[in-house]
N, C-alpha and C positions, 0 to 999 in steps of 0.2 A: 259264750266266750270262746268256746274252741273255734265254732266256723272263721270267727273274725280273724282269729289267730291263723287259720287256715289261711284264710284271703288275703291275708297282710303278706304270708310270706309264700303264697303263690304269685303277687306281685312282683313280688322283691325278685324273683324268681326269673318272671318275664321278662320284669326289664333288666335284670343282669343277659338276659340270653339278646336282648333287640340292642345292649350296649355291645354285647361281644362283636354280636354282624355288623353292628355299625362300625364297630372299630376296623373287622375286614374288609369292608365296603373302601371305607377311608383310606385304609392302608396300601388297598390296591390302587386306587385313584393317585394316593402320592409317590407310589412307586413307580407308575405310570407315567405320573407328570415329569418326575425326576428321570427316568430314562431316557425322553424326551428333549428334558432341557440338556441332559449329557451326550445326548447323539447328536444336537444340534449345535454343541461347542464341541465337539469332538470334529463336527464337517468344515465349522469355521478356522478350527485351526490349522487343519488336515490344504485347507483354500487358502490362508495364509502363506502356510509353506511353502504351498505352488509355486506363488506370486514372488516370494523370497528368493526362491531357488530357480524361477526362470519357468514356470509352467514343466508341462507333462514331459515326456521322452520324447517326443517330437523335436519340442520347441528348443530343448539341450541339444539335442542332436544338431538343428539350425545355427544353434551357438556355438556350438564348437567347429561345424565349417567352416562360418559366415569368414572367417581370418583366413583360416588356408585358400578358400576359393577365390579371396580378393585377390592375394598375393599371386597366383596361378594365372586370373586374369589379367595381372600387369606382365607378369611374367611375356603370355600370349601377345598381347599387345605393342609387348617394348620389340619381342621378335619379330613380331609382320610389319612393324615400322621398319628396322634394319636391312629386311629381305627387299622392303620397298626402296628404300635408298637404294640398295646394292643395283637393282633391276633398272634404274633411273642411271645411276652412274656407268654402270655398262652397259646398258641400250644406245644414248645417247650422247657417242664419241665420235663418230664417223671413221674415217681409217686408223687403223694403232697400229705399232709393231707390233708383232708375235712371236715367242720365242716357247722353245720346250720349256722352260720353266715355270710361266704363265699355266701350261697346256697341262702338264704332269700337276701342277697344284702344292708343289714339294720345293721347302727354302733351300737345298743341299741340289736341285736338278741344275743340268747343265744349259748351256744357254745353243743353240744351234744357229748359224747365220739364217740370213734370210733366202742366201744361195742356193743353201742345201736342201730347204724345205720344198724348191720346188714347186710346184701349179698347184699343193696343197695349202699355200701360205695365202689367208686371207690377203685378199683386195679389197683397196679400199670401195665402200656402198653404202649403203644405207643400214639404218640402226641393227637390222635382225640381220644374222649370216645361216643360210640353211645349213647343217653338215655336210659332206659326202656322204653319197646314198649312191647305191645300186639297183634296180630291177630284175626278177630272172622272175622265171613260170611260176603261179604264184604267190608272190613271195616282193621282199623290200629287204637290204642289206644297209642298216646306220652306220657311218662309224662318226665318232665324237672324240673332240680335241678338252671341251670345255665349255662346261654351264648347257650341259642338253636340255636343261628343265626350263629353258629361255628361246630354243630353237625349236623344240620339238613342235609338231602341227599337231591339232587336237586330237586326228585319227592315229600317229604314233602313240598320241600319250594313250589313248583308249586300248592298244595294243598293247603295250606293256604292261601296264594292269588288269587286261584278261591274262596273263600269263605270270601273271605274281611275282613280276621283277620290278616293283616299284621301286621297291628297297634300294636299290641300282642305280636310281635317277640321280643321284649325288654324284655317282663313282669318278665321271668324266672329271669332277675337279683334281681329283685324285690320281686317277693312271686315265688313259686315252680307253675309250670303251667302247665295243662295236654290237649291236645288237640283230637279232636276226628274225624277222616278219615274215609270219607262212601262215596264209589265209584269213587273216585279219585279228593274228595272235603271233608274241612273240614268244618263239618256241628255242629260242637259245642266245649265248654271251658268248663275246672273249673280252679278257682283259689284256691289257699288254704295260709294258714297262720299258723308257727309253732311258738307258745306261750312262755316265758321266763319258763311258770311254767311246762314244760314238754308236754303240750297239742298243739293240734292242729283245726283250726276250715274252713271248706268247707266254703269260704264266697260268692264263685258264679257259679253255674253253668247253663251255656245256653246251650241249644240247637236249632235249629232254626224251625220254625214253620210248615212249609213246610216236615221237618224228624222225625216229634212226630210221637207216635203211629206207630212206627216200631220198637220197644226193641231195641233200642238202648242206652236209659240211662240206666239201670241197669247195663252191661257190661261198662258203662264209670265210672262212678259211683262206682261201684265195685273194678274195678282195681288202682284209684284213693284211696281207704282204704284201698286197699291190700298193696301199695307203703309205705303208714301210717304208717301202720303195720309193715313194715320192717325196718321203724326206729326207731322204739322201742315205738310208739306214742299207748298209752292206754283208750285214753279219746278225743274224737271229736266229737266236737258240730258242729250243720249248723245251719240255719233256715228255713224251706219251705215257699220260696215267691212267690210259681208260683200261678197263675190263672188259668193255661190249664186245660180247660174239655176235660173228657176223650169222643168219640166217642159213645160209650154206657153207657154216663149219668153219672151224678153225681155229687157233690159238684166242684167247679172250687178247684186246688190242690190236688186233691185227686190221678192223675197219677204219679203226684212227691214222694208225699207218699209214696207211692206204691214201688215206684224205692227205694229212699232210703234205706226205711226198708229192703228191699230183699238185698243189695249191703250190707248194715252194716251184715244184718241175713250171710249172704254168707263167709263172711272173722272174725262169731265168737265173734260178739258185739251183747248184749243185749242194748235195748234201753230204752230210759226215752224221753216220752215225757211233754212238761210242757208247758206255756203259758210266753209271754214276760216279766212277773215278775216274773219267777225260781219259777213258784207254779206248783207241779206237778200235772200231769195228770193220767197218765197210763203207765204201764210198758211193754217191748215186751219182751219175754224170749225167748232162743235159740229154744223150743220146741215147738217154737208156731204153726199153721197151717198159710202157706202162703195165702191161701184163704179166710183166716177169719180177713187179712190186713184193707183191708178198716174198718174193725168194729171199729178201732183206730182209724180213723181219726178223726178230729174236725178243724174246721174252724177257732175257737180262740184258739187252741193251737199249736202252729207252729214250736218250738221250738224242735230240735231232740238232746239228748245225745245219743253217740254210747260209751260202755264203755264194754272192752274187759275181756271176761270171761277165765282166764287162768285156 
């Protein structure tokens, strides 16, 4: 009786122990499966939301340009059509009057006969007008009335963008603009400004630092009053604002001086010079000696009249 009782409940025993692992066995498998089925509805949702929301960062990002870029492209578009117009309508007129106002690009400019303007007053020709241009050693002297960016010859344009005055290419609608080519680079500007009251006044010229002290402003400079000149302009002011010293010493501005006086002296203007409140200084007459220039200079008086001796 005992063994059996033994047996019975060594049984009872084992198979409590083969139920317990089985139940682990089981438990792991359904913890398994469910992990499973919850990581696989967790990626389906996660793929949903994509799809709701427009895909990854990428695809947002596409969506959020896709508007501003369009608008950007009509923008570019609606402008190269107008520039085209504009280019068709002024190419394609044959002779026009000209007048400062046209040239200056300003609804307040004055109107200058066609008397006055001179051998620089467009004649009438064909579609394209070059500008006036000069040669000297090395070197090309532009000057521009209006719309250079329709005259220019492709080795000018290559010019002025070796020397980073692109920016500039407009200015001609604006004031009359002279640019200066030295070696197949343009290494300086003036701008100029023609007055309601018949006058005209030089209000900038650069050149760059690197091409001073090579004569080259007096020849820019020069032919920029000679242009003047041929519009009938008798009275032109600037101001000298340079600081450049010259190499062999001297007051800083005193090689600007220098150019000026010689460019006015050159094209037949005596000058006045005076001080930023119109109090005169000193006068340069046609006969002066060019080497006794600098004796005029002054430091507070900056101001140049060039006023033409008929």
């Amino acid at each position: 009786m005992r063994s059996k009782v033994r047996s019975r409940s060594r049984s009872k025993v084992r198979s409590r122990g083969r139920s317990k692992v089985r139940s682990k066995v089981s438990r792991k498998r359904y913890t398994k499966r469910h992990t499973r089925k919850r990581t696989k509805k967790k990626t389906k949702k996660k793929i949903n939301r994509k799809i709701q929301s427009g895909g990854g960062p990428v695809e947002r990002w596409k969506q959020m340009l896709r508007g501003p870029l369009l608008i950007l492209g009509i923008i570019v578009a609606v402008g190269a059509l107008v520039r085209w117009r504009q280019t068709r309508s002024d190419g394609g007129g044959g002779a026009q009057a000209v007048n400062v106002a046209a040239t200056v690009g300003a609804a307040d400019a004055p109107e200058v006969p066609a008397e006055r303007m001179g051998s620089v007053a467009l004649q009438p020709s064909a579609a394209k007008v070059s500008p006036p241009s000069k040669k000297f050693a090395h070197g090309e002297i532009i000057f521009f009335y209006k719309k250079m960016h329709t005259d220019l010859t492709e080795s000018q344009k290559q010019a002025i963008k070796r020397g980073d005055y692109s920016g500039h290419i407009g200015m001609p609608k604006i004031m009359p603009t002279g640019f200066l080519i030295y070696q197949g680079i343009c290494v300086g500007i003036a701008h100029l400004a023609l007055k309601s009251d018949g006058t005209a006044k030089i209000g900038k010229v650069e050149i760059k630092n690197q091409y001073q002290d090579r004569h080259l402003c007096t020849p820019f400079v020069s032919f920029m009053i000679e242009q003047l000149k041929l519009l009938g302009i008798k009275l032109i002011n600037m101001r000298n604002a340079s600081n450049t010293k010259s190499k062999k010493g001297g007051p800083p501005g005193l090689p600007a001086h220098i150019c000026y006086c010689k460019a006015a002296l050159q094209n037949g203007y005596k000058i006045t010079i005076s001080n930023d409140y119109e109090v005169k200084y000193k006068d340069i007459n046609l006969n002066v000696d060019i080497r006794d220039l600098p004796n005029y200079f002054s430091e507070d008086n900056r101001c140049l009249s060039f006023i033409l001796v008929s």
